[in-house]
C-alpha positions as CSV (number, residue, x, y, z in Angstrom):
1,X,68.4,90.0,-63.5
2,X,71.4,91.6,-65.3
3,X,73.6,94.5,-64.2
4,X,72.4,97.3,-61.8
5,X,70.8,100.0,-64.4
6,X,71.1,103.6,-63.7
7,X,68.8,105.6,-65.4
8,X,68.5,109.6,-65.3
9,X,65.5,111.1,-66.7
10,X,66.6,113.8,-69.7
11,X,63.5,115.9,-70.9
12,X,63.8,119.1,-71.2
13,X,61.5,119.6,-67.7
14,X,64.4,117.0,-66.0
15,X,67.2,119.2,-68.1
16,X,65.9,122.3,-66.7
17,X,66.2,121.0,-63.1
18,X,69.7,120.2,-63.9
19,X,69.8,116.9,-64.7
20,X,72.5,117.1,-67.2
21,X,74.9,118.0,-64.4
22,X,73.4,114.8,-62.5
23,X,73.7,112.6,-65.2
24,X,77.6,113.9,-66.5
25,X,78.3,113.4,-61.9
26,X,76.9,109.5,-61.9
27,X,79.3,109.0,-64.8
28,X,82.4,110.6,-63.5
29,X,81.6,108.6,-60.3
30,X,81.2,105.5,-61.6
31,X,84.3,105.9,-63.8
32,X,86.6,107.1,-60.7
33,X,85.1,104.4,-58.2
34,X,85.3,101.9,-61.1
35,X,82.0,101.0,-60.2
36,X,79.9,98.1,-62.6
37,X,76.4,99.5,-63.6
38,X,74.6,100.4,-66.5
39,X,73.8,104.5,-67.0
40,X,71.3,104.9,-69.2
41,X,69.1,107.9,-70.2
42,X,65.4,108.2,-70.6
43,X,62.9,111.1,-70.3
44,X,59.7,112.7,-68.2
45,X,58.3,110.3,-66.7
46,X,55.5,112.7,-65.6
47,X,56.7,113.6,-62.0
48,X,58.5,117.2,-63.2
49,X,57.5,118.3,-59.8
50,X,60.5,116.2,-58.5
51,X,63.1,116.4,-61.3
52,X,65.7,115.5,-61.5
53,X,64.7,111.8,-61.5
54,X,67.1,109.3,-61.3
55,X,65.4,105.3,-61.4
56,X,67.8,102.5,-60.2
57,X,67.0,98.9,-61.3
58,X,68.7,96.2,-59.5
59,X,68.4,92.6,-58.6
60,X,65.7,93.6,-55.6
61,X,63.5,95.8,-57.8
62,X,62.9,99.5,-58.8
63,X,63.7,102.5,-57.0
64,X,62.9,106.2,-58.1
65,X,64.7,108.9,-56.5
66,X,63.6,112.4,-56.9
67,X,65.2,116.1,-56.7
68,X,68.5,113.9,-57.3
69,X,71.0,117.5,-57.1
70,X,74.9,116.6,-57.5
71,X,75.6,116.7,-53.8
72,X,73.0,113.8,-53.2
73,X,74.5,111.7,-55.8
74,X,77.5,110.9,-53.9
75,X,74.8,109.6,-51.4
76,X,73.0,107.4,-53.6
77,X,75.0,105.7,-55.8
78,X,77.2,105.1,-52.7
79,X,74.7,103.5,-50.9
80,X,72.8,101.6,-53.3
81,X,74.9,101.1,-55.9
82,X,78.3,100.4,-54.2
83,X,76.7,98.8,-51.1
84,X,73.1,97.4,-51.8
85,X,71.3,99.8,-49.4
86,X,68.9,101.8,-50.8
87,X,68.6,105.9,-49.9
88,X,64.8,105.3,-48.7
89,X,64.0,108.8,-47.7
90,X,65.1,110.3,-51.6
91,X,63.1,107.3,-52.9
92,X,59.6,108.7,-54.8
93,X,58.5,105.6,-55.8
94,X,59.1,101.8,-55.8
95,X,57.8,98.6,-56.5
96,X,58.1,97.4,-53.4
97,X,57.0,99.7,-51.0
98,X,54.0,103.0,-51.1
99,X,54.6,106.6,-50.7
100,X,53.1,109.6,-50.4
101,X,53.8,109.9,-54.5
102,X,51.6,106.8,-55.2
103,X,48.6,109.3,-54.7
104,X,50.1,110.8,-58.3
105,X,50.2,107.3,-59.5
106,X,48.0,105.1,-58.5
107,X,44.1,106.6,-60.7
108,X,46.0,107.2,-63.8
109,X,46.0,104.9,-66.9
110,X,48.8,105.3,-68.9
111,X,48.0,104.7,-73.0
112,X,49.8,107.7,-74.8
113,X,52.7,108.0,-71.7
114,X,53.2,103.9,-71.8
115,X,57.0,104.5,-72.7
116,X,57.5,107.9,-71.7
117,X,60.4,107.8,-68.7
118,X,60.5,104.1,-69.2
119,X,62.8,103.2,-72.1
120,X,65.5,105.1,-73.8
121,X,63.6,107.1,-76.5
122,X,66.8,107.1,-79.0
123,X,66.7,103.6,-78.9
124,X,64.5,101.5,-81.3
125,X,65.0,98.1,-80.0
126,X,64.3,99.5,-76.0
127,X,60.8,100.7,-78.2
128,X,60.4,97.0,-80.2
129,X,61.1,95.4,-77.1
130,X,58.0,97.1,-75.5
131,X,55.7,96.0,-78.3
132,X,57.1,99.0,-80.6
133,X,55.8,98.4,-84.1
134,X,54.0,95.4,-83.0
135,X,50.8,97.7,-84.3
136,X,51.8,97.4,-87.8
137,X,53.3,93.8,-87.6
138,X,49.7,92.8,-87.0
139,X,48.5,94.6,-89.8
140,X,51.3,93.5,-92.3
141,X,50.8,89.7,-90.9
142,X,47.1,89.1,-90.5
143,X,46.7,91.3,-93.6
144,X,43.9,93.7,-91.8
145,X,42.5,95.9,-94.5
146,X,42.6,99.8,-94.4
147,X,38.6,99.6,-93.8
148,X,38.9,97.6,-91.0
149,X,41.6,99.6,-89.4
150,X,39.6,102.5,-90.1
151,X,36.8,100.7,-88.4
152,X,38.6,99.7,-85.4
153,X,39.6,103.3,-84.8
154,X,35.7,104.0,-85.1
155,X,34.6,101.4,-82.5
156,X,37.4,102.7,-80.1
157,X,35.7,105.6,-79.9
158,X,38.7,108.2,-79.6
159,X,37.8,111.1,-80.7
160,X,41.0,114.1,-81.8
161,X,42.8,115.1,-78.8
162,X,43.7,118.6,-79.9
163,X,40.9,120.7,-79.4
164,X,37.4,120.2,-81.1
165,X,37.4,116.5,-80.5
166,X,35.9,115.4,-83.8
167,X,35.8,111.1,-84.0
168,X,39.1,110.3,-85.2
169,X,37.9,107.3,-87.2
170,X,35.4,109.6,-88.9
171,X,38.2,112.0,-90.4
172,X,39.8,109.1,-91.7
173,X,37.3,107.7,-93.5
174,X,36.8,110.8,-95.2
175,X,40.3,110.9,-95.8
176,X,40.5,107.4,-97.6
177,X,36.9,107.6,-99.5
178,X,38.7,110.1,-101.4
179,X,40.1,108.2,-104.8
180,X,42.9,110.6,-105.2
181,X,46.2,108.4,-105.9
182,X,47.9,111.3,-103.7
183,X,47.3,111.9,-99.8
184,X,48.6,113.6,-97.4
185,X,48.8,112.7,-93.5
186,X,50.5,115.4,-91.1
187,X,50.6,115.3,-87.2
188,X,50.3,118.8,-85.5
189,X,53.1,119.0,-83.2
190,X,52.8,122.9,-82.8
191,X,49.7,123.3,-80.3
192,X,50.5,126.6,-78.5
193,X,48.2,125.9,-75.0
194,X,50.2,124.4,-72.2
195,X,48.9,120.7,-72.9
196,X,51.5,121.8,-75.6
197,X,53.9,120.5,-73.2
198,X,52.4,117.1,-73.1
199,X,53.0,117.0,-76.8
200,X,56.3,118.2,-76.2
201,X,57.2,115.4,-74.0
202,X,55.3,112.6,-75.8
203,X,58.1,113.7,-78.7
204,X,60.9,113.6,-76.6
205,X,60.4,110.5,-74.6
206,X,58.2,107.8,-77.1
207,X,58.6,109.4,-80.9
208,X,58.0,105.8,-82.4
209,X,54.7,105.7,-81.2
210,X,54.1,109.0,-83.1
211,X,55.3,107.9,-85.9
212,X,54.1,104.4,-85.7
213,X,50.2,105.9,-85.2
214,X,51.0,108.1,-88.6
215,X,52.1,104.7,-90.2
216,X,48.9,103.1,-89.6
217,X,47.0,106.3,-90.2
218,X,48.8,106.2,-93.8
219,X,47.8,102.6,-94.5
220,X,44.8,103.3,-93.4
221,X,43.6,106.5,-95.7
222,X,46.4,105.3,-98.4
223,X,48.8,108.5,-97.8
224,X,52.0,108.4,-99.5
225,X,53.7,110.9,-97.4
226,X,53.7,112.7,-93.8
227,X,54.7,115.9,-92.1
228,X,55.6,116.7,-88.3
229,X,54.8,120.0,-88.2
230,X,56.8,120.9,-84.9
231,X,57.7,123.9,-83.4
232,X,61.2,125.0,-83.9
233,X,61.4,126.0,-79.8
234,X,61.6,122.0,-79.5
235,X,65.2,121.5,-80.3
236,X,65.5,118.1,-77.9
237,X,61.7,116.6,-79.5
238,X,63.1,117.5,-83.1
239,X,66.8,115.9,-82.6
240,X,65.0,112.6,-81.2
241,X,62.1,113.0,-83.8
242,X,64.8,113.1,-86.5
243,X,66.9,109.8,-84.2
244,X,63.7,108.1,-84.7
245,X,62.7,108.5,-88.2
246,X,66.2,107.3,-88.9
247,X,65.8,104.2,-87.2
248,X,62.6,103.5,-88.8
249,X,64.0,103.9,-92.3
250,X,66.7,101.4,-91.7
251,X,64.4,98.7,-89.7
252,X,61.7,98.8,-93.1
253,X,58.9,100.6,-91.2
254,X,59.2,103.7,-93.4
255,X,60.2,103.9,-97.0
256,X,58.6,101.1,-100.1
257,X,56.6,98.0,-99.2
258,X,56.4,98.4,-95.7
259,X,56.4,95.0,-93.9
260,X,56.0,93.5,-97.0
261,X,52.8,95.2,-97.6
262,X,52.6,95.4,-101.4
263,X,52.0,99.1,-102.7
264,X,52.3,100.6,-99.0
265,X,55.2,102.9,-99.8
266,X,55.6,105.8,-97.1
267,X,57.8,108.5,-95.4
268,X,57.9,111.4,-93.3
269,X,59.6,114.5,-93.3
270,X,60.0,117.1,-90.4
271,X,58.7,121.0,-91.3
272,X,59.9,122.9,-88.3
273,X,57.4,126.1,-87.2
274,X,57.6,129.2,-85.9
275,X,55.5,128.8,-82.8
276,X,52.8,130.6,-84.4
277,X,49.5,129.7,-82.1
278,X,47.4,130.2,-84.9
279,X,49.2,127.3,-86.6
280,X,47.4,125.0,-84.4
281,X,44.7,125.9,-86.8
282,X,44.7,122.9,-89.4
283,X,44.0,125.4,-91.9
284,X,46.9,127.7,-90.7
285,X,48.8,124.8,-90.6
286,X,49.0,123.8,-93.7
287,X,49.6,126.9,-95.4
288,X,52.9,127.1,-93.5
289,X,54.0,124.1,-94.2
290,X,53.2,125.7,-98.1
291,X,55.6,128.1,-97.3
292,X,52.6,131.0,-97.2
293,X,52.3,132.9,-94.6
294,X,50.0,130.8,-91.7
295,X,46.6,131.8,-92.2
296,X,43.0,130.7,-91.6
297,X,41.2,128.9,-94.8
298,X,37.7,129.4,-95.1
299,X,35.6,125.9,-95.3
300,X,34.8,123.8,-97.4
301,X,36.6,121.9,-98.2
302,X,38.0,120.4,-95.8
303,X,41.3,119.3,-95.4
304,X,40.1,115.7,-96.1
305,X,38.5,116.5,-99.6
306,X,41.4,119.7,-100.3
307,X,44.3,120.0,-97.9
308,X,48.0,120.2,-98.6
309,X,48.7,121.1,-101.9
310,X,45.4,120.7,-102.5
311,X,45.4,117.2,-102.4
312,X,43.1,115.3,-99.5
313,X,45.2,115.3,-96.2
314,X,44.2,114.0,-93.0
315,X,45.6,115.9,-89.6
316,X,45.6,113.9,-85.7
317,X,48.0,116.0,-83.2
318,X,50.9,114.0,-81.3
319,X,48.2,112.4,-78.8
320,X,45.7,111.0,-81.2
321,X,48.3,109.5,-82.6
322,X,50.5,107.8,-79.8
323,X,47.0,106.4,-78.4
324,X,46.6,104.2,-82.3
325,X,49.4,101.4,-81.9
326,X,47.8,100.9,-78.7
327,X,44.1,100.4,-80.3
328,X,45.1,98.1,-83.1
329,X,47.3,96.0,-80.5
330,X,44.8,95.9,-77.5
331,X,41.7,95.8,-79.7
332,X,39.2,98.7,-79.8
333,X,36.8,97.4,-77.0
334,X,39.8,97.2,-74.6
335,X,40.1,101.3,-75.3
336,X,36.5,102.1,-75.2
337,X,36.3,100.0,-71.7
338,X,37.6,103.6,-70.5
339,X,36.2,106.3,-70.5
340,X,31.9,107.5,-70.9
341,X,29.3,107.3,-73.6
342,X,30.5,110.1,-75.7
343,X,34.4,110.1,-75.0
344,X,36.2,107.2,-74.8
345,X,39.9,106.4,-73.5
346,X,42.3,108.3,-71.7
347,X,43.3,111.8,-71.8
348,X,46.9,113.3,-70.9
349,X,46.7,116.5,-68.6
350,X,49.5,119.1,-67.8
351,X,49.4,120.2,-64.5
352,X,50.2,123.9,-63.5
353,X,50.2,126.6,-61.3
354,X,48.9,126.8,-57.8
355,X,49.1,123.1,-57.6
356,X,51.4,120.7,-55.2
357,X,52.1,118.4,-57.8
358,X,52.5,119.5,-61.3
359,X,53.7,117.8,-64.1
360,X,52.0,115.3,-66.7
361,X,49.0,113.4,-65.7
362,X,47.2,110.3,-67.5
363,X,43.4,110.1,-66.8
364,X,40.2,107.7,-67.9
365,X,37.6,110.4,-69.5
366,X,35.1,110.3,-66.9
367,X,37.5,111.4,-63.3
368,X,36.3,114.7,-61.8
369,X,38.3,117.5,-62.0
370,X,38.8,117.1,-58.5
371,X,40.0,114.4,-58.1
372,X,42.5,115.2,-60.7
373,X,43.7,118.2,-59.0
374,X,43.4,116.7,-55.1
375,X,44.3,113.2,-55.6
376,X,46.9,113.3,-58.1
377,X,47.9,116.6,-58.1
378,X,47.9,116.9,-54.4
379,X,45.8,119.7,-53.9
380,X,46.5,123.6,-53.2
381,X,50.1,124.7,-52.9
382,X,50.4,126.5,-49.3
383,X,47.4,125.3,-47.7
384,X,45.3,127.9,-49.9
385,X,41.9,127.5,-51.2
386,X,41.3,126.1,-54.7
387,X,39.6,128.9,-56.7
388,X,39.3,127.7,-60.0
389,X,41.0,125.9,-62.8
390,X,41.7,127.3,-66.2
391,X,41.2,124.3,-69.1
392,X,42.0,124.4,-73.0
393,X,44.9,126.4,-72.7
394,X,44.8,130.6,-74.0
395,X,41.0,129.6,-75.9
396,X,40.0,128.0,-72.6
397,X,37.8,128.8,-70.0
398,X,38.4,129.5,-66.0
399,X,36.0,126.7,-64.4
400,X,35.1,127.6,-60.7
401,X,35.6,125.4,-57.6
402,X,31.9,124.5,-57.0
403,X,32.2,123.1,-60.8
404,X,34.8,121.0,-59.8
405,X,33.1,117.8,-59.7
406,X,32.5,118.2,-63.1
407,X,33.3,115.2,-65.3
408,X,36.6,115.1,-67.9
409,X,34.7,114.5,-70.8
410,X,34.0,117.0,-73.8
411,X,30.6,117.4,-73.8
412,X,30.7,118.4,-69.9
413,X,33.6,120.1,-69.8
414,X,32.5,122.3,-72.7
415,X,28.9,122.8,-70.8
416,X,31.1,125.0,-68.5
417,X,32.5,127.2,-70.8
418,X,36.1,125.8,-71.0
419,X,37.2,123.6,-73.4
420,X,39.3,120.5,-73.4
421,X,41.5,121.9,-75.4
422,X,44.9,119.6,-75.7
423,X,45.3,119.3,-71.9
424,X,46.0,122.2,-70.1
425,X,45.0,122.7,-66.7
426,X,46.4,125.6,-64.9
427,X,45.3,125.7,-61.2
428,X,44.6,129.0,-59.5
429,X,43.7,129.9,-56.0
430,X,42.5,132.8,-53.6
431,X,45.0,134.6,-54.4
432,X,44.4,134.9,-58.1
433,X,42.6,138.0,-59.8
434,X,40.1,136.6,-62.4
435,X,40.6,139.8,-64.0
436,X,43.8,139.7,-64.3
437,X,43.7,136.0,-65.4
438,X,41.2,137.0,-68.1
439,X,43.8,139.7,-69.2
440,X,46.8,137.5,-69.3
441,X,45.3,135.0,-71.4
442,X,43.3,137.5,-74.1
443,X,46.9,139.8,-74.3
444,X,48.1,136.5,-75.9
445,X,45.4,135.6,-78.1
446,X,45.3,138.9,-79.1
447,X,49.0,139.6,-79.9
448,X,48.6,136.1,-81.7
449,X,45.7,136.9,-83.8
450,X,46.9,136.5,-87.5
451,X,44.6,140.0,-88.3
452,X,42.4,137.9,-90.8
453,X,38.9,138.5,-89.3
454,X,38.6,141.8,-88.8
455,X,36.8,141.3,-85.2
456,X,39.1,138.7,-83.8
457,X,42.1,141.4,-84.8
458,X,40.6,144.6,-83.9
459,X,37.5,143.3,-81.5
460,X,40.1,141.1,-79.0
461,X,41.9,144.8,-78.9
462,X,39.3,146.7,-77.7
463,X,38.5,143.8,-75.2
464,X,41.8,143.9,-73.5
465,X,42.4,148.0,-73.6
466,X,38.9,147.6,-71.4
467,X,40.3,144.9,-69.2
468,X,43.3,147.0,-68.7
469,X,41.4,149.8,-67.6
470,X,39.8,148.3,-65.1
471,X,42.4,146.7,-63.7
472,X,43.9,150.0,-63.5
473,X,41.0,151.0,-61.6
474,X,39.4,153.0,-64.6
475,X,36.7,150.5,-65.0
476,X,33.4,152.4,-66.2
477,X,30.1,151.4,-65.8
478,X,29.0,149.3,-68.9
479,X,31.9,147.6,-69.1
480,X,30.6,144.4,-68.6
481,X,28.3,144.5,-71.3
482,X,30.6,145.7,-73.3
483,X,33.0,143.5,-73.2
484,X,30.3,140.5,-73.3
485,X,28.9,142.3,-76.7
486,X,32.3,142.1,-78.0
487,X,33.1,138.6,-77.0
488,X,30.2,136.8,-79.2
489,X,30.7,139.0,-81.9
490,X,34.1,137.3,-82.0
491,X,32.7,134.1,-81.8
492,X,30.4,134.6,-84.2
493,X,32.6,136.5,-87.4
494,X,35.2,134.8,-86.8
495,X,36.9,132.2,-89.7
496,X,39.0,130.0,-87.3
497,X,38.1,128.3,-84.1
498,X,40.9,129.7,-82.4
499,X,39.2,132.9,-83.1
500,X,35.9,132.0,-81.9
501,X,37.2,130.7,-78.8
502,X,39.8,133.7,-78.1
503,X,37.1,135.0,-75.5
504,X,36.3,132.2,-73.7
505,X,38.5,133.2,-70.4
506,X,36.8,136.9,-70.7
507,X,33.0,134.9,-70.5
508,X,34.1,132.6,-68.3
509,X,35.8,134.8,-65.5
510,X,32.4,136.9,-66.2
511,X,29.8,133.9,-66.0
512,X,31.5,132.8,-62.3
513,X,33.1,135.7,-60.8
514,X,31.2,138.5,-61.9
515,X,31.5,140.1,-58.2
516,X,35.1,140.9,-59.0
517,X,34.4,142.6,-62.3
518,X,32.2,144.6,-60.1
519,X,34.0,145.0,-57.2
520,X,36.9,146.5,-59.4
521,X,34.9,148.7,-61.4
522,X,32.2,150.0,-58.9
523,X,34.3,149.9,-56.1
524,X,37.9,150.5,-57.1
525,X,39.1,147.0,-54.8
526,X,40.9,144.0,-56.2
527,X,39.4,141.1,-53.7
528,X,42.6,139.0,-54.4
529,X,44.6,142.2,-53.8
530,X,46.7,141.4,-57.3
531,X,45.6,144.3,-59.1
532,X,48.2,147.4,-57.9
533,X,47.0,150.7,-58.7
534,X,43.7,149.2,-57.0
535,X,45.6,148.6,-53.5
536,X,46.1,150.4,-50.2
537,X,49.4,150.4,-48.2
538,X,49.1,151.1,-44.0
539,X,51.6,150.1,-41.6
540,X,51.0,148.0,-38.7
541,X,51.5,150.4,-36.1
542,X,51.8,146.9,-33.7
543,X,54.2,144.9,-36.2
544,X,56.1,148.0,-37.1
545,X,60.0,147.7,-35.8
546,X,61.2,151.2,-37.3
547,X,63.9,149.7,-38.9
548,X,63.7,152.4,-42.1
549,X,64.4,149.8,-44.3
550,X,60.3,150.6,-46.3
551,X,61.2,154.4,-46.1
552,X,64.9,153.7,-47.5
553,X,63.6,151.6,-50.9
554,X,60.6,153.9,-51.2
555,X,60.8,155.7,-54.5
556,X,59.1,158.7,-53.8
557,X,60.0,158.9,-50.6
558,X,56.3,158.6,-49.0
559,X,57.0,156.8,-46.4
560,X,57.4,158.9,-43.2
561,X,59.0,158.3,-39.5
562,X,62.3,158.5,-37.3
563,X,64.3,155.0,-36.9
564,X,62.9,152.8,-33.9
565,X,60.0,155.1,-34.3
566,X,56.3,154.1,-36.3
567,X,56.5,154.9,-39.8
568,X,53.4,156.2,-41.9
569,X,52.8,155.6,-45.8
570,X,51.2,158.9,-47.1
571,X,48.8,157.7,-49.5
572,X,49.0,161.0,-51.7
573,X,52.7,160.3,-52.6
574,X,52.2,156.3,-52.6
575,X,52.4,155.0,-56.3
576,X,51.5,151.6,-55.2
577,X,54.8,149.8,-56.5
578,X,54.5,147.1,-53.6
579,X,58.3,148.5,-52.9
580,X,57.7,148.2,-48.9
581,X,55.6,145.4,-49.0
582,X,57.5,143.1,-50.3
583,X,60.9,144.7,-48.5
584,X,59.2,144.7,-44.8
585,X,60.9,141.6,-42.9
586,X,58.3,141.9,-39.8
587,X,54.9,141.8,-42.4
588,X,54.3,145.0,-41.0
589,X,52.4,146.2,-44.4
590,X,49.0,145.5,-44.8
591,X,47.5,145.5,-47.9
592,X,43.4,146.7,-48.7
């Protein structure tokens, strides 16, 4: 064992915690105490729940420390570092020793997040020296051929990780049957769902394995140039994309002859996006990177046969293509010994919302969606009940709790509604309004509509002014129906399937909580009390203190009583603004 390593985790979910300020207090330190150990940077390493993380290998093992602020820095590098003692009730996670973190740890199996918060991602020999490139040294070497890489994709199974999940070794031999001299591959770095952030961090913390899966994927359909189409609201992925690609040109794996591979001559470029979600859309894509406005293309062709610039073009997202060095290294059986029948491998989740635990999460297809959110995500934030969980990210679908021991695979999570999506999973509980849900998540598909289809741009409209209403306790009878009526006629005019699965959270919430649409239409109450204009304020004539302090930030001044005395909310003059509810210190304002 070498010198002590330090090693601060720098994502941009560590970054936001404030782990610049953790990282730039370690090194003062260690330059003022003149202390001898090795800082070192990294990124997520999934836990973003308990960022900033700072890792400290020594002589005795690993050590991972969590919520490291700059006041308990002082404490650890002290201790451990200067005198050999670890800080055991900071530590998240060791190889020594369990805690209560291992629950986050222990199911998953890490494929695509291998490197990710385990190496220094601007570093290409920290990648090398964890089989980095190896992938394509086996191909150069043992001389595989581009059918027989294409085939080992095909026997692994893995099927596209952004969305529709079409085989992965299927689009590529499509791609390569083509005999035209010039292809295209481009990975689509600009998926606008939350699993987004998986993508975002995959970029960030392991970009050689991205572009190393693109390599292959080149050789394998005989492309002659590639695209990262990333979004430009990824400064830090971008700057370590742009590190990598570098690196790769001066170590021979980019550029003429790769490896010595006679004729293999490839490179890739960066086009930066605007964060347009219909640019997920491969079609939409590659019109932006044409410079024309990104738009929907009606098919056929398909981008394998016509794509960019009209030549044949194969698209994987950041994912699909991390899991590839993997495959060709570890053999394709090895990746289809995980997973079920129909979807093979691992898939990379994004935890959110109402969960303990969120952050990035590696899975074998096949878990329950329980046990993803209660084992590894810890369960319900606050003790509250699990109500449902919202999968595929804006195009998804709100999956209920008695659904939850559905399988993570496509064919049953799409049997529910949802879709997989690239790996969102936001968690709600009781105290989520489905309605409301449905709302939030069709106001964004809508306002990101590209106004093509004439249903998915006027139709999604109409869908959320009549959401709005009844949220605003103008719900009509009919509405339902209505809004059911609209919803497949989206599905079924649209060109794109990012129109076609725009209302999915709309038939979900409708399929499993139906008794809410109903409850705020027909009886003017928002069960989850979320919705205002459909709430009641009373004081708690027992809880209430008269200590003014509702009647003084009242804006309309409905709130009635002498000080020390009961005060009374006149419901005539009460605009519902939640003003005294959320002002009241002694929860002496009940809400109906």
């Amino acid at each position: 064992m070498g010198k002590t390593q330090v090693i601060v985790g720098l994502g941009s979910c560590g970054i936001a915690a404030g782990a610049n300020k953790t990282y730039e207090k370690i090194k003062a330190l260690k330059e003022a105490e003149n202390l001898d150990f090795e800082l070192k940077k990294t990124s997520c390493v999934g836990m973003c729940y308990r960022e900033p993380l700072v890792e400290i290998v020594d002589e005795t093992g690993t050590y991972l420390y969590g919520e490291v602020d700059e006041n308990k820095v002082f404490e650890i590098i002290g201790k451990h570092v200067a005198e050999g003692s670890p800080v055991k009730e900071y530590i998240v996670q060791s190889d020594l020793f369990k805690t209560p973190e291992n629950e986050f740890l222990d199911d998953q199996v890490k494929i695509v997040l291998r490197n990710c918060g385990h190496m220094d991602p601007e570093n290409i020999d920290e990648y090398i020296a964890r089989q980095g490139y190896a992938a394509i040294g086996k191909i150069a070497e043992d001389k595989i051929s581009q059918a027989d890489v294409i085939q080992q994709v095909l026997d692994s199974g893995i099927r596209g990780r952004g969305g529709g999940g079409f085989p992965t070794g299927m689009k590529w031999r499509f791609a390569s049957s083509n005999p035209s001299a010039e292809k295209y591959i481009i990975c689509n770095a600009d998926e606008g769902d939350p699993g987004a952030f998986m993508d975002r961090s995959v970029l960030e913390g392991d970009p050689h394995s991205v572009l190393e899966g693109m390599i292959i994927g080149a050789y394998a359909i005989g492309a002659t140039e590639g695209v990262i189409y990333c979004r430009a609201e990824y400064p830090l992925a971008i700057k370590r994309l742009n590190i990598a690609l570098d690196q790769a040109r001066s170590r021979g794996y980019l550029g003429k002859d790769i490896l010595g591979i006679q004729g293999f001559c490839f490179d890739i470029y960066i086009k930066e996006g605007a964060g347009a979600f219909v640019c997920g859309e491969e079609t939409a894509l590659i019109a932006s990177v044409e410079g024309e406005r990104g738009m929907p293309r009606k098919r056929p062709p398909f981008p394998a046969a016509s794509g960019l610039w009209r030549k044949p073009t194969n698209i994987n997202n950041v994912e699909t293509y991390a899991n590839i060095p993997w495959i060709i290294l570890n053999s394709a059986e090895s990746y289809a010994s995980y997973g079920t029948e129909k979807s093979k491998g691992t898939k990379v989740f994004a935890l959110a919302g109402k969960i303990k635990r969120s952050g990035l999460v590696e899975v074998p297809m096949g878990i329950t969606i329980r046990d993803v959110i209660f084992k590894l995500g810890g369960g319900i934030q606050g003790g509250k009940k699990f109500k449902a969980v919202q999968m595929g990210g804006p195009s998804g679908g709100c999956i209920p709790e008695y659904l939850a021991d559905t399988i993570v695979d496509y064919d049953s999570v799409n049997a529910t509604g949802a879709i997989m999506g690239s790996g969102g999973m936001v968690v709600m509980d009781e105290t989520t309004c489905m309605i409301d849900v449905a709302k939030f998540f069709l106001d964004f598909t809508q306002k990101e509509s590209c106004g093509k289809c004439t249903f998915c741009r006027i139709g999604t409209k109409r869908m959320l002014e009549i959401l709005i209403r009844i949220t605003e306790g103008e719900g009509r009878d009919g509405d339902i129906e209505l809004l059911e009526d609209l919803a497949y006629q989206i599905k079924d005019t649209s060109l794109c399937g990012l129109g076609q699965t725009a209302p999915n959270p709309v038939l979900t919430t409708i399929r499993y909580f139906r008794d809410e649409y109903e409850a705020h239409i027909y009886h003017k109450k928002c069960p989850a009390k979320v919705c205002k204009k459909l709430l009641t304020y009373e004081v708690d004539t027992e809880k209430c203190t008269g200590c003014t302090v509702c009647a003084k930030h009242c804006p309309t001044n409905a709130i009635d009583g002498d000080r020390k005395q009961i005060h009374f909310i006149r419901e005539d003059a009460c605009i519902r603004c939640g003003e005294c509810y959320s002002r009241c210190k002694f929860d002496a304002i009940k809400l109906y």
